[in-house]
Each structure stands twice: as structure tokens, then as C-alpha cells.
N, C-alpha and C positions, 0 to 999 in steps of 0.2 A: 183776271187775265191781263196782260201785256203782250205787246210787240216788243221783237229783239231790235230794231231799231229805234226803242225808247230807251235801251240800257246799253246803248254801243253809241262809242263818241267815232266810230268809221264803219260803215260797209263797204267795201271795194272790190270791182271788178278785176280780173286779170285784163289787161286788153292787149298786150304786147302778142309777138309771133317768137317761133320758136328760132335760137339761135346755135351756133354750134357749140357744143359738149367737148368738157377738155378733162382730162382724169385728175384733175384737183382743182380747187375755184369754190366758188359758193354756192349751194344747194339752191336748186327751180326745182319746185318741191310740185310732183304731177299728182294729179288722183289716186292714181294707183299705187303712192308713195304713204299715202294714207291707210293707217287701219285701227280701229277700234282704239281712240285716242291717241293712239301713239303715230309719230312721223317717222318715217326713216331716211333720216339728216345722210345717213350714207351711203344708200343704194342710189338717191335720188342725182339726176344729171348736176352736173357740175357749169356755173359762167366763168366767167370774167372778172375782174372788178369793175372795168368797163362796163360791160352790157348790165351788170347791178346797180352801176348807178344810172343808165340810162332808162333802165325797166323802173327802176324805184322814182321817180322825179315824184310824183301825185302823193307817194306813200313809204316811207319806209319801215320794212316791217320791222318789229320788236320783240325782245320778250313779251311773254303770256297773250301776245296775239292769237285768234286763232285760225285757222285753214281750213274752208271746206270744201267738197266735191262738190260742184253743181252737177254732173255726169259723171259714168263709167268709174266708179258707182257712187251715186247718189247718195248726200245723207254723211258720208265717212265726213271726220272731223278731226283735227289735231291741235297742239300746240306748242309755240316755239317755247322753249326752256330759257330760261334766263342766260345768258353769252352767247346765245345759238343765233349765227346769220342766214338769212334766209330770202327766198323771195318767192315770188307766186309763179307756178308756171299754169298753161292754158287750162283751162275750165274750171279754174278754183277760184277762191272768195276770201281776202281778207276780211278778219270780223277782231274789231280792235273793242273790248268791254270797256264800259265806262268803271273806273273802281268805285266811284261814290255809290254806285247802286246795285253793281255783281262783280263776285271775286271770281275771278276767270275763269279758275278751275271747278268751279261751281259751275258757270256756263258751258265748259267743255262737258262735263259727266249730266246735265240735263240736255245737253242736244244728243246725247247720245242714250237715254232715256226710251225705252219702246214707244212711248207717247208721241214723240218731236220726230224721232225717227219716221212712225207711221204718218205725222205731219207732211215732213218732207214727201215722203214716198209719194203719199196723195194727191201733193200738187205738182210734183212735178208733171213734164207734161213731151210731148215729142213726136213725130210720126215715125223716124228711123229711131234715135235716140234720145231717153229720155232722160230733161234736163230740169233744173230749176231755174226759173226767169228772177231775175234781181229784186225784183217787185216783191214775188215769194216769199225770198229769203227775209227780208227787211222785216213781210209782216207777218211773221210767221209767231203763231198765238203760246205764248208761256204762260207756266201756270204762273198765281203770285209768288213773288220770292219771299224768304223768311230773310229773318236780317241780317246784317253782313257778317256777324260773329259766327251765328250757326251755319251760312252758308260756304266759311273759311273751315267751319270743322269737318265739314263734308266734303270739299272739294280736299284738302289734303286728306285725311281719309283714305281714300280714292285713288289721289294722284300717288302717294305712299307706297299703293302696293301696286300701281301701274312700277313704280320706279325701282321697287325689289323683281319685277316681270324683265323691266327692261335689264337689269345689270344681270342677271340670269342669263339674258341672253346673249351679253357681249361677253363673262366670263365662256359661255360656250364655243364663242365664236374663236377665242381663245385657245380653251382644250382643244377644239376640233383641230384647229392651226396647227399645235403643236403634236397630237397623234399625228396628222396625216405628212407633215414633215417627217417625224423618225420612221413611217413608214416607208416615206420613200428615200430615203437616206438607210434605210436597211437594206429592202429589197430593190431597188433599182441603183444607189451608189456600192452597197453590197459593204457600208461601213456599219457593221452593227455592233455593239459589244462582243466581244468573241469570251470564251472561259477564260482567257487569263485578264481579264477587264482593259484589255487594246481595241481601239477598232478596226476589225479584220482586214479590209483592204488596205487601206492608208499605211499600215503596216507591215507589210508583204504578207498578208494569207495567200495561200496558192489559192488560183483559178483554175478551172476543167470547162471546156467544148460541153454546152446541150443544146437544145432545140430554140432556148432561148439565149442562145451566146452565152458566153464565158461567165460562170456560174462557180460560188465559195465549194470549192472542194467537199466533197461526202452531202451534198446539197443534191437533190432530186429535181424532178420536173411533172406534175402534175394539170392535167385540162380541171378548170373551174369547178366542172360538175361531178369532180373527184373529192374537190376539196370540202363542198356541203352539197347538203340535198335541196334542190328545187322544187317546191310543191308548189305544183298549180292550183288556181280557186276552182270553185264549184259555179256554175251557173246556178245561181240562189234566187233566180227568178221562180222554179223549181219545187223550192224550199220556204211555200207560205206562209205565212203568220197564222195560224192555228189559234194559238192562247196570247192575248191581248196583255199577259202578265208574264208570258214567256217567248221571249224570241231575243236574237242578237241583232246590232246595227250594222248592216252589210256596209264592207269595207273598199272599195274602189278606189278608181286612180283619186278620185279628187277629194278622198277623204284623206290621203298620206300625208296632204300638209295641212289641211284646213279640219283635221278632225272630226269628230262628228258632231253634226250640223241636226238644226228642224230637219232641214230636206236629206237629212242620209233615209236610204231605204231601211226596212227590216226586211229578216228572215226568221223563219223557224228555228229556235233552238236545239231543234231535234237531229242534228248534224254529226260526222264525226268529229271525235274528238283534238285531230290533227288538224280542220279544219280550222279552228278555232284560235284566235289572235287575243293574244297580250299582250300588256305592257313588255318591252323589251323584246319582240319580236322584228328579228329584220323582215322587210319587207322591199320588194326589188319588182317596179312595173315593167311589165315584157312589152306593153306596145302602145301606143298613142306619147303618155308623153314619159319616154324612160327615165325610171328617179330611183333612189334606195334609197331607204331611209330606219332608221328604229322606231317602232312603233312603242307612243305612250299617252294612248286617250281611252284607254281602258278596254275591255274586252268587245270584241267582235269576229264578225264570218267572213271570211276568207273570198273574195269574189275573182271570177277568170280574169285573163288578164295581170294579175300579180302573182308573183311567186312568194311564197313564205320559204326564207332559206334557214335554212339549218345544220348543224355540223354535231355528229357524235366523237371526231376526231381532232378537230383544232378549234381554239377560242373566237370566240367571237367575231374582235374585233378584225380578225385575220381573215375571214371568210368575207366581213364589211368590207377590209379595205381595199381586198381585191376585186371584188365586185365593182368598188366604186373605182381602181384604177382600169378596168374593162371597157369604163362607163358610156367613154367620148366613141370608144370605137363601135359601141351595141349603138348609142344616137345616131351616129354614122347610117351602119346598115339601116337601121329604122327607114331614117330620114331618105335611102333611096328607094324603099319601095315603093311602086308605083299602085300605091292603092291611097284609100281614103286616110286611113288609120295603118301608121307605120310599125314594124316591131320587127322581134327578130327571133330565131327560131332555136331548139335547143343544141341543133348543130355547133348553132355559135357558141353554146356553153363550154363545148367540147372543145372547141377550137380555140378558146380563149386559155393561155398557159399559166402558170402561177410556178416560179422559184420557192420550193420548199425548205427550211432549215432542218439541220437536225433536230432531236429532240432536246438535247441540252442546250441547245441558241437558244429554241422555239422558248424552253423556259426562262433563259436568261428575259428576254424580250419581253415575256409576258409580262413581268414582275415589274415593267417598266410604263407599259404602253394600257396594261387592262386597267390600273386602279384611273389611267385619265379616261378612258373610253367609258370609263362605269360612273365617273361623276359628271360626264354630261347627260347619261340618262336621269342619274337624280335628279338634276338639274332640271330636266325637260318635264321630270314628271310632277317635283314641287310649281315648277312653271305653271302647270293645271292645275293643282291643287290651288294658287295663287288666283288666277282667273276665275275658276270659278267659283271663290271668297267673294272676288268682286264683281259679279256677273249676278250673284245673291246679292251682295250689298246695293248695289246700283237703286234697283228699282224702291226698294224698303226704306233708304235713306231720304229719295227724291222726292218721296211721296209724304212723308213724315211719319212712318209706319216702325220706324225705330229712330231713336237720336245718339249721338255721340255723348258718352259722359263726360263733362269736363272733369 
């Protein structure tokens, strides 16, 4: 065994206070900016170059540095990428490796190991919130390392398909960009492709008076819950686990982004069949926290509180987008109810309008907008398929229960 402060040439504390946030600057990288090796360089607040080099004086950080949560939550780990600037923001820990005795990536993919993880967990400590003390961190017990050559083929390895996970997700971020643009450059500028390949308004299409103001001539006006159907979940508290070989992982709000976890519940299998979630399934939270999202973490049960939509009438992505152009004003209602848990009822479905195309836009459109909507599902779904290669690999690698061939 060794301490990680025998193979790291810095531990460092954050000690600075927070400053104010500007929409461009250099990433103060929070805990919460952290997740399962990877950092997210561009959600995270943004400084100065000022307040960077005033926060940096003790330390400045580098490539293959790495970042960890002492709290909220505990354990998560990252690292800078090589040209990537950065700097600590509160409750986290620079850990600078020493190369002569571990290759970085090596040490990111073993603190993130269920061993080092459960380390962490253990000692941290807290009455409100629990933290790790500096002390911890430093002597925090690793196994022997194997030598720098094999420890280089592991950590890239690793880091390889962390980095096909990440470029996955910025090409998505991509696709999404550019559907949800021509979506609303269709229906809210009303410039869509028209049949003779012009864009209708810009070029004088005639407009007609509806409900939703001045709408493409032979154009309609439909309530939401025209355009697909809303199925509500089942109280699947209900529907127990019977056969310990057959049951589904009950889907909740806080499986829509985080998947299914240890801690998702089960339920009985023995459900109907309309209950039942798949890949490519929209899903649309009605109360606590409202989100839509495509589902693709593989089959599951359907739980209250979410709606599974669906449409025998119009494509997909069309029933998506308008849901999600709905979105801020259902948040809205939510956000004023005065109850514990906010939401909003199906009246609002009703109430919420959707400009409809004719059928030959409707296909013009499609032919434009489904093949990007349908490669960010691939996307999303090789994404998992990718994670969980390396979620398998992880532990097998660490342990020396398989090796890399050169």
C-alpha cells in the first residue's frame, strides 16, 4: 500500500471565497461541475483573468492535474486536459501526480475505482455536511501501483473511451443546437422550406388570423394534447417485485438524467404493456422538477408523475419540440404553486397551442429535421453502450484481473 501523498509532487486546498461570475473568463471549476472523471470546462462559472491570477498565486493549475470534491459530493474526481485553464473553486482539491511514480490518468481511473471511492466515503466526516479533511485526502491508502508502462496503458485505455463519451456529447450538443434552431425558425419565424424549395415567409407566403396570431395560410391550430397522447405512470409502489429474476427498474423523475442507478427502485414485470419504457421513448416530468427528455437507458416501468408521450399522427421530433417550446411556461405554472412539490395539470396541455403544417410542409420538414433528431438518439444510446465498456473495464483493469495487449 501507499499514500497518495507519496506519489503527488502538490495537495492543495481551495482557500479563496467566491467571486463574481461573467459569461466568458476562465472556468472555477465547483463540485458539482464534476462527474465521473470528466469536468465540465463549460457549464462551470466563469472569472477573470484578474481574480485567476490572484486565486492561483500558491498554485497554478495545469494539464493532467487533478480535481476533487471534498463535499457535495464527495469522492467525484476530474482532470484538466492538456490546453485546458482552470482553477479551483470552493470545496475542491488540487492533486498535482508526480510522473516519475504515476501517470495521471492512471490515478484519476483508480480514485475513481469502488475501493478509493468507498475509502473516501468512509472517512469523510461532518455533522451537517459531509466533508473530507485535507489530512484524509493526503493519506488516503492505494494499492501498489504496477509500473509506469502498464499503468500508461490503462489509463489511456480508459481515458480513450472517456474521450469518444465526451465528443459524443458535444457532437449532440451540436445536433440538438441545430434541430431546435430550425425548429423555431419554422414554427415561430414561420420561414420553413415551402414546396417550391423558398422560405415561406421571407418570401411573401400569405399569413391568416388564429388563436395563435398570424399563422402560414392552410396551417391549423391544435392544443398539445391533440398533437400526442400523455400517459400517465402507475404508482408502482403497487406493483412488487414478485420474481427476483423478473421485474422492471422503476423510472422516476431522477432517473430521466441519471439513468438507472443501484438505488433505482424495482417493480413487477407484470404490468401493462403501454406502461413500459424504451429506448427512444419521450418522456415529459409533470411535477417537482419539469424536464423532457428521450429516453435511452434501456427498458423500464413507467412511474406517476411522468408522462410517456406519444403520437400515432405526427413524428417525433415534432411532438418533442413542442413540448419543449411549452416548457418555461409549464416551469412557470409549476413554480407557482403553493404546495411542496410543484406541477401542472392537464388543463395546461389543453391550453398549450401548437401551429400545425400541412401535410406536404409536414414532410418537407421531416426529411430535414428527423435524420438529426434520430442521430442524437444513436448517439445517446452508443454513449451507454460506451460507459458501460468502461464501468466493466474499470474495476478488471485496476485490479489486474485483465491486461492490455501491447
Amino acid at each position: 500500500m501507499t499514500q497518495l501523498d507519496h506519489i503527488c509532487l502538490n495537495i492543495i486546498d481551495c482557500e479563496h471565497k467566491t467571486a463574481p461570475t461573467q459569461e466568458s473568463g476562465i472556468p472555477s471549476i465547483r463540485t458539482t461541475d464534476i462527474k465521473r472523471g470528466v469536468i465540465d470546462f463549460r457549464g462551470a462559472n466563469k472569472i477573470s483573468e484578474e481574480t485567476y491570477r490572484a486565486w492561483t498565486q500558491r498554485l497554478e493549475p495545469r494539464a493532467y492535474d487533478l480535481i476533487l470534491a471534498r463535499e457535495a459530493p464527495v469522492g467525484e474526481v476530474g482532470i484538466i486536459p492538456e490546453g485546458q485553464r482552470a482553477c479551483l473553486g470552493q470545496r475542491t482539491v488540487l492533486i498535482r501526480p508526480n510522473p516519475e511514480k504515476v501517470f495521471p490518468y492512471y490515478l484519476l481511473y483508480l480514485m475513481l475505482s469502488r475501493e478509493i471511492q468507498h475509502e473516501m466515503t468512509t472517512r469523510a466526516a461532518g455533522s451537517t455536511v459531509e466533508h473530507l479533511n485535507m489530512s484524509d485526502i493526503r493519506e488516503l491508502n492505494l494499492p501498489d501501483l504496477p509500473a509506469l508502462e502498464i499503468q500508461s496503458q490503462i489509463g489511456n485505455t480508459l481515458a480513450n473511451l472517456d474521450r469518444k463519451i465526451e465528443n459524443l456529447r458535444k457532437q449532440n450538443e451540436t445536433l440538438e443546437a441545430i434541430a431546435q434552431t430550425l425548429f423555431k425558425h419554422w414554427f415561430v419565424d414561420f420561414d420553413f422550406p415551402n414546396v417550391d424549395g423558398k422560405p415561406y415567409k421571407s418570401s411573401g407566403g400569405v399569413m391568416e388570423p388564429s388563436e395563435l396570431g398570424d399563422i402560414p395560410a392552410g396551417w391549423r391550430v391544435k392544443p398539445l394534447d391533440k398533437v400526442a397522447d400523455f400517459l400517465n405512470g402507475l404508482a408502482l409502489q403497487n406493483y412488487p417485485v414478485t420474481d427476483d429474476k423478473a421485474f422492471l427498474p422503476v423510472i422516476k423523475i431522477r432517473e430521466m438524467k441519471a439513468g438507472i442507478t443501484a438505488n433505482t427502485d424495482k417493480a413487477s414485470s407484470d404490468i401493462s404493456s403501454k406502461y413500459i419504457i424504451d429506448n427512444g421513448d419521450v418522456l415529459f416530468s409533470w411535477s417537482g422538477s419539469l424536464e423532457i427528455v428521450v429516453w435511452c437507458f434501456g427498458k423500464g416501468a413507467l412511474n406517476q408523475h411522468l408522462f410517456k408521450v406519444s403520437s400515432t399522427g405526427y413524428p417525433k421530433w415534432f411532438y418533442y419540440f413542442w413540448t419543449l417550446e411549452h416548457l418555461i411556461h409549464f416551469q412557470a405554472i409549476a413554480k407557482s404553486k403553493a404546495t411542496t412539490m410543484g406541477h401542472i395539470q392537464r388543463k395546461h396541455l389543453s391550453e398549450a397551442l401548437c401551429s400545425i403544417p400541412t401535410e406536404s410542409q409536414l414532410l418537407i420538414m421531416d426529411e430535414s429535421i428527423c435524420p438529426i433528431f434520430d442521430k442524437t438518439i444513436q448517439n445517446k444510446l452508443h454513449i451507454q453502450t460506451l460507459t458501460q465498456t468502461r464501468d466493466v473495464l474499470l474495476p478488471k483493469l485496476m485490479s489486474g484481473q485483465i491486461r492490455i495487449m501491447s
